[in-house]
N, CA, C and O atoms as a GROMACS GRO file, in nm:
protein
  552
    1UNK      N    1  -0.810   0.299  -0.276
    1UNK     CA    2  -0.700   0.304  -0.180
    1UNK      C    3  -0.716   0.196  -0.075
    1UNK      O    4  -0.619   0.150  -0.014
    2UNK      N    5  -0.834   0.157  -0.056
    2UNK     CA    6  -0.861   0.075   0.085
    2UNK      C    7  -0.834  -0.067   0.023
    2UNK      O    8  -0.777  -0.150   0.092
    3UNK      N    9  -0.878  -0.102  -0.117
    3UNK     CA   10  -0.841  -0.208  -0.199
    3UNK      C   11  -0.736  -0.238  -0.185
    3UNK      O   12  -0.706  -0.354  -0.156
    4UNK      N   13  -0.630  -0.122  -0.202
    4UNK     CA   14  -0.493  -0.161  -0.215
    4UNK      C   15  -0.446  -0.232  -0.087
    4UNK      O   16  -0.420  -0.352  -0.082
    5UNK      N   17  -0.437  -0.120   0.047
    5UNK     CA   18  -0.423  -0.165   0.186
    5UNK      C   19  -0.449  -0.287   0.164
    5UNK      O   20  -0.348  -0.349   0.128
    6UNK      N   21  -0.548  -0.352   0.170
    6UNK     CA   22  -0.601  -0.484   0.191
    6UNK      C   23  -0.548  -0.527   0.142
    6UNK      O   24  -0.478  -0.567   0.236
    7UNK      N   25  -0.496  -0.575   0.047
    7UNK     CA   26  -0.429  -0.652  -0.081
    7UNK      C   27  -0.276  -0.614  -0.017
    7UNK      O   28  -0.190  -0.702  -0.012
    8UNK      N   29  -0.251  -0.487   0.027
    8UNK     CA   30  -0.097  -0.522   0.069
    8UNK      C   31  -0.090  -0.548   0.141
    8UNK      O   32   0.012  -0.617   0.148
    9UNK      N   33  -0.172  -0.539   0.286
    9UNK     CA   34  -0.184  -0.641   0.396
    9UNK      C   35  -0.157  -0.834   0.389
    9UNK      O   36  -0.084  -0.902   0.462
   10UNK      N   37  -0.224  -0.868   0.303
   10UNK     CA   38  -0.278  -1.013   0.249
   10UNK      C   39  -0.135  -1.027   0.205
   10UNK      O   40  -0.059  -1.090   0.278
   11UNK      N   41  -0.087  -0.972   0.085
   11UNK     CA   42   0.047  -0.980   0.039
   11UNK      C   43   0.182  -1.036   0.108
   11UNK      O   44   0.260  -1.130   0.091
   12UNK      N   45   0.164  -0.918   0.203
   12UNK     CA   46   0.263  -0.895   0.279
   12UNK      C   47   0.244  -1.064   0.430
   12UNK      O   48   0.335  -1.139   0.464
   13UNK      N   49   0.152  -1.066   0.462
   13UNK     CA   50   0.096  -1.149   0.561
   13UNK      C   51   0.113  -1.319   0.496
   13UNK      O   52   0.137  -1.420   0.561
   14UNK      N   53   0.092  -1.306   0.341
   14UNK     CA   54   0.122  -1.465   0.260
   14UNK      C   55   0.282  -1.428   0.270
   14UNK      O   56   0.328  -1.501   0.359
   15UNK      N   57   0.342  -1.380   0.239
   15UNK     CA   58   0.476  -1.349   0.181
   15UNK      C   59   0.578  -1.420   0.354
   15UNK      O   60   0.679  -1.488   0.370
   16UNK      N   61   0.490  -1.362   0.435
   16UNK     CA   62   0.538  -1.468   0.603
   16UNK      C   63   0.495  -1.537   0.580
   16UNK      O   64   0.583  -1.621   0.562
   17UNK      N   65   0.404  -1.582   0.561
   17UNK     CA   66   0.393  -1.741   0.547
   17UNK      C   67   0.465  -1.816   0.508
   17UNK      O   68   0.513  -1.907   0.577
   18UNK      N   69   0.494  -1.791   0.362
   18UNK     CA   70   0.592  -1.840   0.292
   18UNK      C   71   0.722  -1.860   0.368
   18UNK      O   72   0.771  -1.973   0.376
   19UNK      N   73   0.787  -1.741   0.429
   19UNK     CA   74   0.938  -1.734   0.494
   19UNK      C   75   0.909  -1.845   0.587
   19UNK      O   76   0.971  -1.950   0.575
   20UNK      N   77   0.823  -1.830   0.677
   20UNK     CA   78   0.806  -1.926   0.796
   20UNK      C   79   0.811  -2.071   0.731
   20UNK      O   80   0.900  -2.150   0.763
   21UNK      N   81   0.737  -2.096   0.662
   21UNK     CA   82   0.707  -2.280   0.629
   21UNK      C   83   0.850  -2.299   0.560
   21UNK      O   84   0.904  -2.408   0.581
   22UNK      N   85   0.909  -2.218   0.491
   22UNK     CA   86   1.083  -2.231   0.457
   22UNK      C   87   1.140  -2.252   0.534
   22UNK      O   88   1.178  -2.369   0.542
   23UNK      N   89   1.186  -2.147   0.644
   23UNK     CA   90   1.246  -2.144   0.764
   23UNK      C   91   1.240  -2.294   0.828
   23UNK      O   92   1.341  -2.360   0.854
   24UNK      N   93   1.088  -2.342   0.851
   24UNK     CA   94   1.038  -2.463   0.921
   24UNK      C   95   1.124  -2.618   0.790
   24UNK      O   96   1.174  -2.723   0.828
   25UNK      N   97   1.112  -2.575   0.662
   25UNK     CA   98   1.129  -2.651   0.627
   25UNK      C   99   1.321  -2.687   0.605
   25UNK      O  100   1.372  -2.799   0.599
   26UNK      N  101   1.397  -2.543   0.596
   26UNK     CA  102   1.525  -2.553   0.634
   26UNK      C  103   1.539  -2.635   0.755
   26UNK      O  104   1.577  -2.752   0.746
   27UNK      N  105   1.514  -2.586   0.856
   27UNK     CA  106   1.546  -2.640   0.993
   27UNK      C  107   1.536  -2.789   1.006
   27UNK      O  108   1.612  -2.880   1.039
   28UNK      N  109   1.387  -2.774   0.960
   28UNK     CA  110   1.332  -2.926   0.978
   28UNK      C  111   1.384  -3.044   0.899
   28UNK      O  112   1.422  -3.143   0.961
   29UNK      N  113   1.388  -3.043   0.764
   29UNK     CA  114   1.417  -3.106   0.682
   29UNK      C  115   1.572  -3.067   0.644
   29UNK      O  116   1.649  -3.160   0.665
   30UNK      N  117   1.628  -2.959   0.596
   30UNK     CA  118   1.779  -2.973   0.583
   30UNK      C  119   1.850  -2.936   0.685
   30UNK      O  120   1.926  -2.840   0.680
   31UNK      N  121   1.824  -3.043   0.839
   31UNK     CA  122   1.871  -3.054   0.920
   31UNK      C  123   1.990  -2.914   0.962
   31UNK      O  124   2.100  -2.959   0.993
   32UNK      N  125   1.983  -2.790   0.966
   32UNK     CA  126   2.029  -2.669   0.986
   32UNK      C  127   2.015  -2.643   1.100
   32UNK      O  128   1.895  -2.643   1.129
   33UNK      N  129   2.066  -2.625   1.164
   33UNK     CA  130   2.080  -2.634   1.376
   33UNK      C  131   2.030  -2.439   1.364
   33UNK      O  132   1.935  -2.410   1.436
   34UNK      N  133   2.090  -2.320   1.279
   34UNK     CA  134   2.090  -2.256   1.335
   34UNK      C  135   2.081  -2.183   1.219
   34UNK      O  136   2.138  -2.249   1.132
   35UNK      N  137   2.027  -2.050   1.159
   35UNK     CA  138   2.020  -1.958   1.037
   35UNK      C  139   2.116  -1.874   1.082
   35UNK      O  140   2.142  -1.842   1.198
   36UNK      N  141   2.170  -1.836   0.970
   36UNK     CA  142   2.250  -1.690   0.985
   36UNK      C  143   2.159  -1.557   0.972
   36UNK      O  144   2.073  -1.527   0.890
   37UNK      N  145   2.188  -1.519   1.032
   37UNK     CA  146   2.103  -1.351   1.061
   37UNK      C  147   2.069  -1.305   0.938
   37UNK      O  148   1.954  -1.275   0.903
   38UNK      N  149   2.153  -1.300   0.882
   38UNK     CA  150   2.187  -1.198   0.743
   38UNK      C  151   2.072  -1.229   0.662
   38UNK      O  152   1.968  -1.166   0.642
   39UNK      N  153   2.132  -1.389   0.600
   39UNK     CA  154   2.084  -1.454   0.538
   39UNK      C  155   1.899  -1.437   0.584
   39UNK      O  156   1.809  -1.389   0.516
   40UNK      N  157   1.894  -1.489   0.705
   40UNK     CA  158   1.727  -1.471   0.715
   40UNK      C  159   1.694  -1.330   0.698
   40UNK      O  160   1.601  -1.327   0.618
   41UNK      N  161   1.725  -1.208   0.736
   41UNK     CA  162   1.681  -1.110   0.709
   41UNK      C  163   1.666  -1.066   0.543
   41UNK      O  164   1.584  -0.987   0.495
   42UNK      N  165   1.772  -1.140   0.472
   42UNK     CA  166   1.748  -1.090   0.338
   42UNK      C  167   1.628  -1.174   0.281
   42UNK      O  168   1.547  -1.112   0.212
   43UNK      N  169   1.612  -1.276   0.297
   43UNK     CA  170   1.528  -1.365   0.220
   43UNK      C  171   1.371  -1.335   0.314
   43UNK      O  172   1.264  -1.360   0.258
   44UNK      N  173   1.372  -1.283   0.450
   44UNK     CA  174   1.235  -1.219   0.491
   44UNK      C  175   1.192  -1.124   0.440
   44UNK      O  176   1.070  -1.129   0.429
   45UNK      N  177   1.257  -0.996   0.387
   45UNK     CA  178   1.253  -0.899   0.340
   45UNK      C  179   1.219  -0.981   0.159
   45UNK      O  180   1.120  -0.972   0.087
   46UNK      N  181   1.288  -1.020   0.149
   46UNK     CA  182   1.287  -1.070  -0.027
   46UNK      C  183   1.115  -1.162  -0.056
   46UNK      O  184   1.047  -1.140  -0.157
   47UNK      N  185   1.068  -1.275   0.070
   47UNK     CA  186   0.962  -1.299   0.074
   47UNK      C  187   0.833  -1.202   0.077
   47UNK      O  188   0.742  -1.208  -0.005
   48UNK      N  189   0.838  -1.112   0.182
   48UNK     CA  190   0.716  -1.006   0.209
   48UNK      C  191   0.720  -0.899   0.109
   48UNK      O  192   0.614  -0.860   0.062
   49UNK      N  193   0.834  -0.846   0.072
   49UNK     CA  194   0.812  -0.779  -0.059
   49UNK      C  195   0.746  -0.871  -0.196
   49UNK      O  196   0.632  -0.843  -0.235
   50UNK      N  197   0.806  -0.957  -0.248
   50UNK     CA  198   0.757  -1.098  -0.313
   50UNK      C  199   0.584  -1.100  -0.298
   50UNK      O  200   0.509  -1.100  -0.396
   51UNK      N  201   0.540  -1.101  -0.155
   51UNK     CA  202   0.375  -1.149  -0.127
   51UNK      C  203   0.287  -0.996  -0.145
   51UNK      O  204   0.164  -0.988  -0.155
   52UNK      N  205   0.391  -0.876  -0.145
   52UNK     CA  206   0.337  -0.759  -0.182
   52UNK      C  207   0.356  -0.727  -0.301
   52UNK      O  208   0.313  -0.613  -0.323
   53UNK      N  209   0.388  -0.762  -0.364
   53UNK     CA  210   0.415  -0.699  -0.510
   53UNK      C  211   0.286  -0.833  -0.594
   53UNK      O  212   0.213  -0.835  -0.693
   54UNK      N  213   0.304  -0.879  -0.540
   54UNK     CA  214   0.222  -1.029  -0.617
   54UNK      C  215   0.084  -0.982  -0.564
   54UNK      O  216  -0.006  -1.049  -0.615
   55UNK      N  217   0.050  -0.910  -0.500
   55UNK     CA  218  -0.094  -0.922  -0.443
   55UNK      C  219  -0.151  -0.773  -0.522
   55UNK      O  220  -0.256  -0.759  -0.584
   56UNK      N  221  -0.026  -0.657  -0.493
   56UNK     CA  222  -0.118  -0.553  -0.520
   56UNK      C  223  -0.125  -0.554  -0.674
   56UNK      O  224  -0.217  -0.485  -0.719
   57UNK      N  225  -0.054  -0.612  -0.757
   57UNK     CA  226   0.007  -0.596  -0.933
   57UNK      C  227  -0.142  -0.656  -0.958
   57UNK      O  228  -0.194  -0.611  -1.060
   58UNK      N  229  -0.230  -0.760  -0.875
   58UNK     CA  230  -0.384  -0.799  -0.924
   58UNK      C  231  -0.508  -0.673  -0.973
   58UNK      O  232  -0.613  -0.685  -1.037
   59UNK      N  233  -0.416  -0.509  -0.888
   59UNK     CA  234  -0.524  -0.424  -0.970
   59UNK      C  235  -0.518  -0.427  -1.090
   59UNK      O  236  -0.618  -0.381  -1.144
   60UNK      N  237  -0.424  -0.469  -1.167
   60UNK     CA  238  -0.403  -0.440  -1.290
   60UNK      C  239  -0.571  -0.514  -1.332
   60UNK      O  240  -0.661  -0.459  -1.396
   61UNK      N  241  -0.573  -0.608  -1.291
   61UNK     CA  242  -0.732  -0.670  -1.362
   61UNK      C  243  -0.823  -0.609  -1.333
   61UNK      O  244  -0.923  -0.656  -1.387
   62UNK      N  245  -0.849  -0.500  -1.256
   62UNK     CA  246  -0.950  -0.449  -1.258
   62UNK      C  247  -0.958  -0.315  -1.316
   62UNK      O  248  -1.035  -0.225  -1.281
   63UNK      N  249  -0.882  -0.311  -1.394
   63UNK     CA  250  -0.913  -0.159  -1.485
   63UNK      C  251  -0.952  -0.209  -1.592
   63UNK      O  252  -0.889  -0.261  -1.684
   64UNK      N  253  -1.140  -0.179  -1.565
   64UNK     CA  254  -1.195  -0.282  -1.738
   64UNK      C  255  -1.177  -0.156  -1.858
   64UNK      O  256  -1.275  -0.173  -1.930
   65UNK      N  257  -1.128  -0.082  -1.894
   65UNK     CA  258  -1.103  -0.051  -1.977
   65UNK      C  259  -0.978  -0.111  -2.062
   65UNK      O  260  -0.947  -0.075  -2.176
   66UNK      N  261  -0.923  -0.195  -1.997
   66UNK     CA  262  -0.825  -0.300  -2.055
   66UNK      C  263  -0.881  -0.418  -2.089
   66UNK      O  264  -0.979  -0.465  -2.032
   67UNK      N  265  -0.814  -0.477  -2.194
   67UNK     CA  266  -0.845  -0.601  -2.264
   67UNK      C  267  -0.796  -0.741  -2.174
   67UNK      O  268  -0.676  -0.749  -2.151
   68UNK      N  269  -0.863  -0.822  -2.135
   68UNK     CA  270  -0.796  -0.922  -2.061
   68UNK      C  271  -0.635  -0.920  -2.096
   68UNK      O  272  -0.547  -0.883  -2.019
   69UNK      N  273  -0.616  -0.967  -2.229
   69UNK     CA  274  -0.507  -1.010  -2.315
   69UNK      C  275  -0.398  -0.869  -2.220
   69UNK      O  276  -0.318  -0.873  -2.128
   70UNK      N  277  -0.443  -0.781  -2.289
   70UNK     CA  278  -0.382  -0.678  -2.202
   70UNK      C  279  -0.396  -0.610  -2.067
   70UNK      O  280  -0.355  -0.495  -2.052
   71UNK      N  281  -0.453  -0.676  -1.969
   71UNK     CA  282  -0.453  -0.672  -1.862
   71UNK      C  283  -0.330  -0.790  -1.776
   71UNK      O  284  -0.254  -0.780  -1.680
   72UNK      N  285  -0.359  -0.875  -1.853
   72UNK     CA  286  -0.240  -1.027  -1.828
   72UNK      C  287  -0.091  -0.965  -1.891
   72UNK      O  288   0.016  -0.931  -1.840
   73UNK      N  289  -0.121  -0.967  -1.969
   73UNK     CA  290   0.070  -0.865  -2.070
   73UNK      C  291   0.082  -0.796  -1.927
   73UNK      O  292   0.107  -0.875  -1.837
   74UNK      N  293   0.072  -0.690  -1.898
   74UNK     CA  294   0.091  -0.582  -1.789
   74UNK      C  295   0.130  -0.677  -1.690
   74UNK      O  296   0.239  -0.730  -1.710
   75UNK      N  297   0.081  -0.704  -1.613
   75UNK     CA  298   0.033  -0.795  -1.488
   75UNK      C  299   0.162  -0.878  -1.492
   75UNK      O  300   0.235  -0.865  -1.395
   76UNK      N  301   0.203  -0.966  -1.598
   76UNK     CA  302   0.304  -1.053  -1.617
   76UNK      C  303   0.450  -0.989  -1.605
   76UNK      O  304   0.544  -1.019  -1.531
   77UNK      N  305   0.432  -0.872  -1.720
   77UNK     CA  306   0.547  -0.759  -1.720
   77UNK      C  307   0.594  -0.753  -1.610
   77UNK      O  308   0.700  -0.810  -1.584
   78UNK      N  309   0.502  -0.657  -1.489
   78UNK     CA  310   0.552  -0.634  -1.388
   78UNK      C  311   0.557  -0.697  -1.254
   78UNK      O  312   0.607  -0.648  -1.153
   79UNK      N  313   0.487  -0.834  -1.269
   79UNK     CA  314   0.581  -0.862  -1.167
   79UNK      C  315   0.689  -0.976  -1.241
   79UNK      O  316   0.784  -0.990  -1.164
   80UNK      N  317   0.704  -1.054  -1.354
   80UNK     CA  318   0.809  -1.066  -1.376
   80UNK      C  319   0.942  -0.971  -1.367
   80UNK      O  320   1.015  -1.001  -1.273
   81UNK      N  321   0.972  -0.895  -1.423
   81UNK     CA  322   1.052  -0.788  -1.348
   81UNK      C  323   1.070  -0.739  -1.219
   81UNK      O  324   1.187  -0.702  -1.207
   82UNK      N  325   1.017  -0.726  -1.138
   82UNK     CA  326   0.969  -0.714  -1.027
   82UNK      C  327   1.041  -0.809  -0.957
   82UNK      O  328   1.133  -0.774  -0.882
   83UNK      N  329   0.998  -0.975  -0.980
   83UNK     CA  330   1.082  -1.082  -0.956
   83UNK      C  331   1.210  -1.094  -0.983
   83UNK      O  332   1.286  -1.119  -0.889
   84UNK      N  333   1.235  -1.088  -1.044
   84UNK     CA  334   1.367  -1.109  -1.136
   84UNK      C  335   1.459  -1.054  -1.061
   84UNK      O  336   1.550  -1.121  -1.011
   85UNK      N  337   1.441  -0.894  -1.039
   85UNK     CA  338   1.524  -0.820  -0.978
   85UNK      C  339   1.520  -0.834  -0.849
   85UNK      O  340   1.618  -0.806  -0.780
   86UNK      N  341   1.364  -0.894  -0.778
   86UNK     CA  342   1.388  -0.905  -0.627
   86UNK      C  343   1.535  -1.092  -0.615
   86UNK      O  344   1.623  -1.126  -0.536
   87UNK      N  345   1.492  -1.135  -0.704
   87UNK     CA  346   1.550  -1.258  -0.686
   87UNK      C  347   1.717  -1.265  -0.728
   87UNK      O  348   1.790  -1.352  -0.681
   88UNK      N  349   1.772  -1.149  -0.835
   88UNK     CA  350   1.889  -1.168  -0.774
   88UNK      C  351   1.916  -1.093  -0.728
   88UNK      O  352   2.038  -1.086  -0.746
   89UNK      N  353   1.870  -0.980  -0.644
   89UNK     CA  354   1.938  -0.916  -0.538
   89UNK      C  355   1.929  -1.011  -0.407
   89UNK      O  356   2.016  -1.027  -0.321
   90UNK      N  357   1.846  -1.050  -0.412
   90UNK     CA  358   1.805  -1.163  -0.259
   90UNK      C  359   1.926  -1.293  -0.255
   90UNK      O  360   1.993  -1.314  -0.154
   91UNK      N  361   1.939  -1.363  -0.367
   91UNK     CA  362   2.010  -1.462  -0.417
   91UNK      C  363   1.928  -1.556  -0.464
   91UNK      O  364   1.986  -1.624  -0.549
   92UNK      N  365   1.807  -1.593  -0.443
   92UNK     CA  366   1.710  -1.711  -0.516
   92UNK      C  367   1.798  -1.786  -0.607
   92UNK      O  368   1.843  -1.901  -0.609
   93UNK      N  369   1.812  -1.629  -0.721
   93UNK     CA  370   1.839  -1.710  -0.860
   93UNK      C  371   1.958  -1.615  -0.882
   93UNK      O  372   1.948  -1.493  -0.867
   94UNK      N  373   2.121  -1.706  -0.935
   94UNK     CA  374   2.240  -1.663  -0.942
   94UNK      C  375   2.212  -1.549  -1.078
   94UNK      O  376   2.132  -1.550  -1.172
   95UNK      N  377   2.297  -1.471  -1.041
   95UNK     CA  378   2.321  -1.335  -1.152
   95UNK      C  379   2.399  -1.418  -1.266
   95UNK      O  380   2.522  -1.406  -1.260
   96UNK      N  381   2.350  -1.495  -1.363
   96UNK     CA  382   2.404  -1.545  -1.460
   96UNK      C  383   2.318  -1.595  -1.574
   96UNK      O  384   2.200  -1.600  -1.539
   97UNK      N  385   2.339  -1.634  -1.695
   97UNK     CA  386   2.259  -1.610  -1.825
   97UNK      C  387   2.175  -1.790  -1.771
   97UNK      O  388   2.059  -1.817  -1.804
   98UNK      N  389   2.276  -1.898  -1.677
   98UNK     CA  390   2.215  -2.017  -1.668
   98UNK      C  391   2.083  -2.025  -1.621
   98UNK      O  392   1.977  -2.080  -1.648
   99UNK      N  393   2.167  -1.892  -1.480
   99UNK     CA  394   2.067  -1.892  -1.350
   99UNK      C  395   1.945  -1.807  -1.428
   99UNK      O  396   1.836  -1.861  -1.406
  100UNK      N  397   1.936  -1.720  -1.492
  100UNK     CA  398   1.800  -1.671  -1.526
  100UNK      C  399   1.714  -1.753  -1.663
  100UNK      O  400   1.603  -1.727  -1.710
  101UNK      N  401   1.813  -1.858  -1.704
  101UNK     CA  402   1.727  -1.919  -1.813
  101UNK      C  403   1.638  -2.027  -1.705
  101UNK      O  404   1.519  -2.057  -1.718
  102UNK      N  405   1.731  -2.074  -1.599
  102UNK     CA  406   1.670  -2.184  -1.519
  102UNK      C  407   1.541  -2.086  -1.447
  102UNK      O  408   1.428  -2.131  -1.428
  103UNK      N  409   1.574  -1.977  -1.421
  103UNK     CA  410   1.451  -1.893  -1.318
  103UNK      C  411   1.339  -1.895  -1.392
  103UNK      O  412   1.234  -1.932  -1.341
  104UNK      N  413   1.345  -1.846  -1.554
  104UNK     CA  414   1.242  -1.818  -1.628
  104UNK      C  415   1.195  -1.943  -1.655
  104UNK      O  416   1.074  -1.933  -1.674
  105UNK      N  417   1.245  -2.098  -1.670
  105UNK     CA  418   1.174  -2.224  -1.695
  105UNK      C  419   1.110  -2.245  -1.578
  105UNK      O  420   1.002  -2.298  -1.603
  106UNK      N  421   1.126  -2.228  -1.451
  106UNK     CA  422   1.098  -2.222  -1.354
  106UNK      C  423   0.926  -2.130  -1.324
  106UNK      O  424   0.814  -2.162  -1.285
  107UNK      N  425   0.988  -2.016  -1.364
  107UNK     CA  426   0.855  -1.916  -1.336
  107UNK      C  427   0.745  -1.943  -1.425
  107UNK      O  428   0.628  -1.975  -1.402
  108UNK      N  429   0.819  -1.922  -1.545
  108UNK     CA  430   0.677  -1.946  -1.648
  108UNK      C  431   0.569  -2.013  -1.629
  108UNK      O  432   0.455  -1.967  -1.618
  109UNK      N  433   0.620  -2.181  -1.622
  109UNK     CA  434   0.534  -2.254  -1.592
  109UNK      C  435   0.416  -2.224  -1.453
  109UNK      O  436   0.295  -2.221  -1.476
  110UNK      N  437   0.454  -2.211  -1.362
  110UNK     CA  438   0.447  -2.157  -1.215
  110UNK      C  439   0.278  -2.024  -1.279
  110UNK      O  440   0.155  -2.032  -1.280
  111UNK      N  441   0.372  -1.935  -1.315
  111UNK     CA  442   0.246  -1.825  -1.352
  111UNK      C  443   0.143  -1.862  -1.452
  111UNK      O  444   0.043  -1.791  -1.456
  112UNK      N  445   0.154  -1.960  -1.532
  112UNK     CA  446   0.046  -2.010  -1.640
  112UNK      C  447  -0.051  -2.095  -1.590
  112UNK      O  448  -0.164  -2.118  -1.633
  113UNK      N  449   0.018  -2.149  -1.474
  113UNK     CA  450  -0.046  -2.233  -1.377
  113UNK      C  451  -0.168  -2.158  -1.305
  113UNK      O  452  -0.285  -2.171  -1.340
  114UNK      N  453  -0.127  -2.088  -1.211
  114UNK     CA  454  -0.168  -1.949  -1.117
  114UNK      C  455  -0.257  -1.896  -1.217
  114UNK      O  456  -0.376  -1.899  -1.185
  115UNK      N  457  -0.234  -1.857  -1.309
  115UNK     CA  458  -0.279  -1.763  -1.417
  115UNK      C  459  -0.443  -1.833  -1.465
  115UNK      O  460  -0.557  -1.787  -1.461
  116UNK      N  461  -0.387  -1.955  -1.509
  116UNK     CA  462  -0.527  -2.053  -1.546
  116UNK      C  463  -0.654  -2.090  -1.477
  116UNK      O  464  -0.771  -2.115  -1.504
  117UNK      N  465  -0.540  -2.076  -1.332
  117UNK     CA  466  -0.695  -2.139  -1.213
  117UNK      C  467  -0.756  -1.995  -1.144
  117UNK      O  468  -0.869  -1.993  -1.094
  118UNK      N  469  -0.686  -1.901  -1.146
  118UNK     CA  470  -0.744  -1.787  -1.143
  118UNK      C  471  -0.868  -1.750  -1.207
  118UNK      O  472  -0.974  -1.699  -1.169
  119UNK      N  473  -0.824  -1.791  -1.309
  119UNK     CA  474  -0.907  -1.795  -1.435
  119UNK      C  475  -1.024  -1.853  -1.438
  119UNK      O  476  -1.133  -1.796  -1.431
  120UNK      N  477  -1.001  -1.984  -1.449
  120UNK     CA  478  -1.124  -2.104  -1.416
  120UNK      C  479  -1.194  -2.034  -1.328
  120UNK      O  480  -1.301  -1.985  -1.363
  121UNK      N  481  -1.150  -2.018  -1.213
  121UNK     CA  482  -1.220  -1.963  -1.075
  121UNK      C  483  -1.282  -1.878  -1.105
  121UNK      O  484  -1.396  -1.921  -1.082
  122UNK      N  485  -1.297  -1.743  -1.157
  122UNK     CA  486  -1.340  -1.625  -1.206
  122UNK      C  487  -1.439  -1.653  -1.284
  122UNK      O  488  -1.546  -1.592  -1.280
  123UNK      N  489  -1.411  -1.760  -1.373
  123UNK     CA  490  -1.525  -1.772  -1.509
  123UNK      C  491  -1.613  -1.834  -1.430
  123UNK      O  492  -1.725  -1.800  -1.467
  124UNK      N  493  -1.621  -1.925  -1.321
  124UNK     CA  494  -1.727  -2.029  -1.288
  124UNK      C  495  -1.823  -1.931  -1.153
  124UNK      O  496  -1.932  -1.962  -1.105
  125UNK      N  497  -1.755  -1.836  -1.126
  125UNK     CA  498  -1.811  -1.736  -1.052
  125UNK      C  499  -1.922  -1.678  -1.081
  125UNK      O  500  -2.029  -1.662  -1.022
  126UNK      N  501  -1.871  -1.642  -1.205
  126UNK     CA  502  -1.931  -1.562  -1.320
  126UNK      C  503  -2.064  -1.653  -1.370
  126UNK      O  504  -2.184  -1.629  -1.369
  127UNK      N  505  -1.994  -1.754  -1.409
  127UNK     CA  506  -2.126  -1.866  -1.461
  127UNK      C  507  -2.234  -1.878  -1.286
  127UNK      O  508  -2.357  -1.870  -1.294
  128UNK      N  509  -2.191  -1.890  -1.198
  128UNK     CA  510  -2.288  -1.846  -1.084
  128UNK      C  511  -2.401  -1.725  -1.077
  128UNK      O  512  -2.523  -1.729  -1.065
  129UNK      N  513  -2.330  -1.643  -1.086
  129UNK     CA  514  -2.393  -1.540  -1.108
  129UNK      C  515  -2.519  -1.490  -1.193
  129UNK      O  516  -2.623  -1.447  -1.142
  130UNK      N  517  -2.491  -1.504  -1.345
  130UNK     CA  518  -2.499  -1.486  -1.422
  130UNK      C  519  -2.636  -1.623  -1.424
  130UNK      O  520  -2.730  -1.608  -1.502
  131UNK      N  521  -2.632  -1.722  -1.352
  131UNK     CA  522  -2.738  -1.851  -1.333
  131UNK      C  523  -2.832  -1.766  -1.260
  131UNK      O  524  -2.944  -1.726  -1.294
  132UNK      N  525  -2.754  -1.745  -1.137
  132UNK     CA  526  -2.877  -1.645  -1.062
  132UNK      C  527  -2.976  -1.546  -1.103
  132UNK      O  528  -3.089  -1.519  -1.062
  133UNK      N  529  -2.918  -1.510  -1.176
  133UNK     CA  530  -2.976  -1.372  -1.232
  133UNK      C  531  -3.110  -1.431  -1.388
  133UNK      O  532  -3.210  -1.370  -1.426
  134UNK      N  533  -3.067  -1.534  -1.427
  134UNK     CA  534  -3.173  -1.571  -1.504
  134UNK      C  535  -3.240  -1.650  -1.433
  134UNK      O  536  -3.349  -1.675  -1.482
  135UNK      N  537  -3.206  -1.731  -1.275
  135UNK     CA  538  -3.345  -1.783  -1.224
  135UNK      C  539  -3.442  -1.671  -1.156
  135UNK      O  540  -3.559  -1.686  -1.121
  136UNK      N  541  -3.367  -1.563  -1.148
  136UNK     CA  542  -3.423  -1.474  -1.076
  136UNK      C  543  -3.558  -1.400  -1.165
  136UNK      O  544  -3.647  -1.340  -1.105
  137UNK      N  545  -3.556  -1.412  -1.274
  137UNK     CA  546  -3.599  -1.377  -1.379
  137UNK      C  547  -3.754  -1.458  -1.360
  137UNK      O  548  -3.871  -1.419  -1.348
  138UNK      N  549  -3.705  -1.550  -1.364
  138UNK     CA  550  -3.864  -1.668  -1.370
  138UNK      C  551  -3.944  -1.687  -1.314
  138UNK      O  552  -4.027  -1.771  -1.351
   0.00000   0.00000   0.00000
């Protein structure tokens, strides 16, 4: 339970981040004098849910009674879905067969990315570890 908190804390806390450096980068760069209310409230709400759903869906990897292969299937499942539906209710991505072929060329790549260096990262951890433990030996 305290795992989770944390992870939805972090979530939720990246997910502002995100809105803010947007916000900064609307303003700043597509010269926008002023946001509409609405509009920012939906896409703040659409971000921090976004940085919570993305953070806590990582328990899925830690139930080792699952197979990586099937720990990633799951993991992908739900927050693709997850996305999908936060993004066209928010507006991200238009409610249309274009707008979700463009979302999914979009995402895929994006999560295989994420997905890989996660990965890397984890295995070389591991190869740390796993060094230690046989110098420890000697």
């Amino acid at each position: 339970m305290k795992r989770l908190l944390v992870r939805s804390f972090v979530g939720i806390c990246f997910g502002a981040l995100v809105m803010v450096l947007t916000c900064f980068g609307v303003i700043g760069i597509g010269g926008v004098q002023a946001l509409d209310s609405e509009i920012f409230v939906k896409n703040a709400i659409g971000c921090l849910l976004c940085g919570w759903f993305f953070s806590t869906a990582t328990i899925l990897f830690e139930i080792e009674k699952w197979s990586l292969l099937f720990q990633t299937t799951m993991h992908f499942l739900t927050v693709t879905i997850l996305y999908f539906l936060l993004s066209f209710f928010v507006g991200w991505i238009p409610f249309t067969i274009r707008g979700l072929m463009t979302g999914i060329a979009i995402f895929l790549p994006f999560y295989a990315i994420i997905w890989l260096s996660f990965y890397i990262y984890f295995r070389y951890q591991v190869k740390i570890l796993n060094d230690g433990l046989d110098n420890r030996g000697k």
